[in-house]
C-alpha positions as CSV (number, residue, x, y, z in Angstrom):
1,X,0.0,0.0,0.0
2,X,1.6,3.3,-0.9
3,X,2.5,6.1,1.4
4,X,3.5,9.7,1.6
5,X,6.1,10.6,4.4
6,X,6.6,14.0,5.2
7,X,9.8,15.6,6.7
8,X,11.6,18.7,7.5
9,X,15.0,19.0,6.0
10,X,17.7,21.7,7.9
11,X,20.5,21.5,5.9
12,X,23.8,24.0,5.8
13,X,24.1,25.5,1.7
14,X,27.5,26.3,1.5
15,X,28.5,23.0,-0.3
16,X,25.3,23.1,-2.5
17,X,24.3,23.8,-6.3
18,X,21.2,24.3,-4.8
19,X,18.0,21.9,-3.5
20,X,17.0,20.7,-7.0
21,X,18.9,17.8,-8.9
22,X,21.5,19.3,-11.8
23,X,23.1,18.0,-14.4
24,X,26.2,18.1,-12.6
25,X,27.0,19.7,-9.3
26,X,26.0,18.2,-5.2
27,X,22.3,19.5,-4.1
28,X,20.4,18.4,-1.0
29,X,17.7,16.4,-3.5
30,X,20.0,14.8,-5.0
31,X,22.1,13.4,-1.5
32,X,18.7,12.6,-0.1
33,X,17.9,10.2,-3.0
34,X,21.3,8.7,-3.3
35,X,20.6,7.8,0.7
36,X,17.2,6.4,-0.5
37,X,19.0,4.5,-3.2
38,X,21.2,2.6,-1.2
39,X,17.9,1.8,1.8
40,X,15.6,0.9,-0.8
41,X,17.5,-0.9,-3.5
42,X,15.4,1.6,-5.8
43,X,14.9,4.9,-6.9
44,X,12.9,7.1,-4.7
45,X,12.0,10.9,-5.8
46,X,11.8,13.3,-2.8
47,X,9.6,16.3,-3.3
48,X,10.7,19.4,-1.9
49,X,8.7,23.2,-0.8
50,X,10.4,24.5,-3.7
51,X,13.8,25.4,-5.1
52,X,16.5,27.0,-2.9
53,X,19.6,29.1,-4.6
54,X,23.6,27.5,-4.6
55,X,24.9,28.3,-1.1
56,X,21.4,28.9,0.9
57,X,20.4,27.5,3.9
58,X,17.6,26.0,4.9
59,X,16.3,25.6,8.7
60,X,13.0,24.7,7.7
61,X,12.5,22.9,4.4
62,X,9.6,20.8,4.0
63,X,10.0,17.6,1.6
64,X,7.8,14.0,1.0
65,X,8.6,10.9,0.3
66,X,6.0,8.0,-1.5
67,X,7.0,4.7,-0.2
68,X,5.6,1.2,0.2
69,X,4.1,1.0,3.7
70,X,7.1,-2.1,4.1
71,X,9.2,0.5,3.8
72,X,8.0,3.0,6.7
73,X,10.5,1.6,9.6
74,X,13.6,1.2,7.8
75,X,13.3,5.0,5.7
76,X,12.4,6.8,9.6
77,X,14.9,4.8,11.5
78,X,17.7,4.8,8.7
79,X,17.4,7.7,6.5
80,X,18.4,10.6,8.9
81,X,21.7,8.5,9.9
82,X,23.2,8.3,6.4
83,X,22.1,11.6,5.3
84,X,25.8,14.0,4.9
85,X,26.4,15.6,7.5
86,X,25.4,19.4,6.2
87,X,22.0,17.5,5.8
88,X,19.6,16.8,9.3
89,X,16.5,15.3,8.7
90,X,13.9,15.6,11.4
91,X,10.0,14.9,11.8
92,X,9.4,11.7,9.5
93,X,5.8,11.1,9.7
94,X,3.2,10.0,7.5
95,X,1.5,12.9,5.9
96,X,-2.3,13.4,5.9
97,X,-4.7,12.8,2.9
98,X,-3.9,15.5,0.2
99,X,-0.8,16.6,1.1
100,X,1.8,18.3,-1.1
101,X,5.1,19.3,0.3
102,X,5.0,22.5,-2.7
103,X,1.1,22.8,-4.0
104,X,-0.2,22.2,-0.1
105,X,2.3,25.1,1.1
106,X,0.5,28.6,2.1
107,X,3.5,30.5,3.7
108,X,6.9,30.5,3.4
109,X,9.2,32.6,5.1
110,X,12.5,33.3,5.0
111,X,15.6,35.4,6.9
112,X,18.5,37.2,5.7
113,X,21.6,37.8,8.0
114,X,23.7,40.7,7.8
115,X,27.0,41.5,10.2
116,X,28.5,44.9,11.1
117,X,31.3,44.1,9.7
118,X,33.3,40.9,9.6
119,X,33.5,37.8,11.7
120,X,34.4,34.6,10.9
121,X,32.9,32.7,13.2
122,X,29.4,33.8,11.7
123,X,30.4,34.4,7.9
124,X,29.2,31.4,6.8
125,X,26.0,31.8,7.4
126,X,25.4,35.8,7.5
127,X,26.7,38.8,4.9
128,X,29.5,40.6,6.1
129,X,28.0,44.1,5.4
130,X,30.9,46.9,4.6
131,X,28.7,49.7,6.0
132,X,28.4,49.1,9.6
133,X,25.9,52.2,10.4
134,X,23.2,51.3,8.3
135,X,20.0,53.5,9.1
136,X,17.2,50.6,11.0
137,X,14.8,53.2,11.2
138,X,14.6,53.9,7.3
139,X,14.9,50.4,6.6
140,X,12.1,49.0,9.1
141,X,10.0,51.8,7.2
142,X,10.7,50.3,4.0
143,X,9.9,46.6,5.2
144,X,6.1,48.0,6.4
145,X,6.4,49.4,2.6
146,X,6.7,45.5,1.6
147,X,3.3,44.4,3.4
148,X,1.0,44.1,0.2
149,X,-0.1,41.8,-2.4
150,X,1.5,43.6,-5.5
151,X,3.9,42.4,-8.5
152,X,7.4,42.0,-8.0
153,X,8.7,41.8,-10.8
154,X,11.1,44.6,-10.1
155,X,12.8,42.6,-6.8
156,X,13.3,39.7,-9.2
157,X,15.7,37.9,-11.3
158,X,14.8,37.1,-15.0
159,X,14.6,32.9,-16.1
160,X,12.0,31.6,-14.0
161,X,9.4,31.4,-15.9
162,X,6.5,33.2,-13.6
163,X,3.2,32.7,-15.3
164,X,2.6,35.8,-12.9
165,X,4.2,38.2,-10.8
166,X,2.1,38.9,-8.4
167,X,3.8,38.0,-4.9
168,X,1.3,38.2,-1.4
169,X,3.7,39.6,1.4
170,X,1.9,39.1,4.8
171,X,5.3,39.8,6.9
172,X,8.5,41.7,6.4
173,X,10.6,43.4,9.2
174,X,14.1,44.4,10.2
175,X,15.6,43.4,13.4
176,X,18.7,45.5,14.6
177,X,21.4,43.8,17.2
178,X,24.9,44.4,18.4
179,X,25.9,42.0,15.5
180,X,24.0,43.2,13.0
181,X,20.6,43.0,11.2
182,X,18.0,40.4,10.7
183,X,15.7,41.0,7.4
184,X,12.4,38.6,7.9
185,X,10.1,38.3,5.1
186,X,7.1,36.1,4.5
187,X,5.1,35.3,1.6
188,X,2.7,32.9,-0.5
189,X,5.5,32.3,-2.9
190,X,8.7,33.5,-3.9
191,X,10.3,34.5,-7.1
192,X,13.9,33.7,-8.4
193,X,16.2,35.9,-6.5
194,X,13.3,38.0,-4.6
195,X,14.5,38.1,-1.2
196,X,17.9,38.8,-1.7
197,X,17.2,41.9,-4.1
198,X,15.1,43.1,-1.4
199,X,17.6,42.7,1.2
200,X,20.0,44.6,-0.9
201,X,17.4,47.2,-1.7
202,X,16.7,47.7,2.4
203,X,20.4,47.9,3.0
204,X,20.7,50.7,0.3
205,X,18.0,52.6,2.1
206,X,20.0,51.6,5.4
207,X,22.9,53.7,3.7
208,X,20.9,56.6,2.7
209,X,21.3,55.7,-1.1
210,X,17.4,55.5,-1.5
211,X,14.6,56.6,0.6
212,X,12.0,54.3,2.2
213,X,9.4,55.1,-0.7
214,X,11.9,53.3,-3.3
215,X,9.8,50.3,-2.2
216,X,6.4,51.2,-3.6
217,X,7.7,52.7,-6.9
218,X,9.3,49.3,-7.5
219,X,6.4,47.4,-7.2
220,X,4.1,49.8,-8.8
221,X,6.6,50.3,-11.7
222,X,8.0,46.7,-11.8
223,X,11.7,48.2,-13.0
224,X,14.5,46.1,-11.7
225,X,16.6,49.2,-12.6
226,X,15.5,50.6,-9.8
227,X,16.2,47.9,-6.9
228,X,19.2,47.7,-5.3
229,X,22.0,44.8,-6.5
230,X,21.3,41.2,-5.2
231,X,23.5,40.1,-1.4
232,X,24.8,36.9,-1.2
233,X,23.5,33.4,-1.2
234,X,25.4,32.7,2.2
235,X,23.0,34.8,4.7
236,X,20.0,33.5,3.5
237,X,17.9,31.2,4.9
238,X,14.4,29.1,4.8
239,X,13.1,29.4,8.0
240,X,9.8,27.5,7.6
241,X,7.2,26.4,5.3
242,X,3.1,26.6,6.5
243,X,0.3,24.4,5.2
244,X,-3.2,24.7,5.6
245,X,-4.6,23.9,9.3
246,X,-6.3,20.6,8.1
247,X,-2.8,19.1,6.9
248,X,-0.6,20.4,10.0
């Protein structure tokens, strides 16, 4: 009898081409069905949320699995100990009736890290921003300017073939610390490159470059020219998918 096992997958990027399979190149999908491979005796496609960049993290990925039920015990018990280790695989349970790791998903959100400065202790996993007094009142301004269901085509890389552009932002805020800045955003989906263009467009607002407004003329004019450049892969991360209440 076939079933679908759901899990959450934390893995570090760094090492990555990304989460999808490529043609050539390591990405998580591709480690986690190699692992299957050599359980099963048998190919095994794992289904993730969606795609993640080369060299993003994920704390809070959200994949499924379609096994035999025979094969229940050995994939929760085995799996997560032959996974790499820049893969952790946690919460293996069956999933309900219906349930999509990517069409099921409602919210996604995700975090960007940004140091004053360098460390390298916590450069892995955060930018190391040259411009360490960065304005957090402009640029919490211009996060509130992000709350709105508007087309983002302007905060977005070219290539991904979007039937739309239309992007439903239901969170986005800047959290200042002695170490830096946290950029939190949250939305119904994502577009290629979307977060990290708008992390670089907060930070040049940070710096005075733009003004908080820069926001809304992007998404009402939808020119890219007008965004500020894309930050690094390294201090971004998925922090967590959401599904609807019945399949939680």
């Amino acid at each position: 009898m076939p079933v679908r096992l759901r899990m959450t997958v934390e893995y570090d990027g760094t090492c990555f081409e990304g989460w999808q399979i490529q043609r050539t190149g390591r990405t998580v999908q591709g480690e986690i069905e190699a692992c299957l491979a050599m359980l099963l005796g048998r190919r095994c496609r794992v289904t993730g949320s969606g795609r993640t960049d080369t060299g993003v993290h994920a704390a809070g990925q959200v994949a499924h699995i379609d096994l035999h039920d025979t094969e229940i015990e050995r994939v929760t018990k085995g799996l997560p100990a032959i996974v790499p280790p820049d893969i952790a695989l946690h919460s293996l349970e069956q999933a309900p009736d219906g349930f999509h790791a990517r069409f099921s998903a409602v919210r996604r959100t995700y975090s960007y890290r940004i140091l004053r400065g360098r460390s390298p202790l916590r450069a892995r996993y955060a930018w190391e921003c040259p411009w360490p007094l960065l304005d957090p009142e402009a640029m919490a301004a211009a996060a509130g300017l992000s709350l709105s269901r508007a087309g983002w085509r302007g905060m977005s890389r070219e290539g991904g073939g979007n039937r739309t552009w239309l992007v439903d932002v239901g969170h986005a805020s800047v959290e200042a610390g002695p170490e830096g800045w946290t950029l939190s955003i949250s939305a119904d989906r994502f577009l290629r490159g979307m977060v990290r263009i708008w992390a670089g467009t907060i930070v040049e607002i940070g710096r005075g470059r733009f003004q908080p407004s820069r926001i809304t003329e992007i998404l009402t004019t939808g020119d890219r020219l007008l965004a500020g450049p894309s930050l690094p892969a390294c201090g971004l991360t998925l922090v967590s998918v959401e599904y609807r209440t019945e399949e939680n």
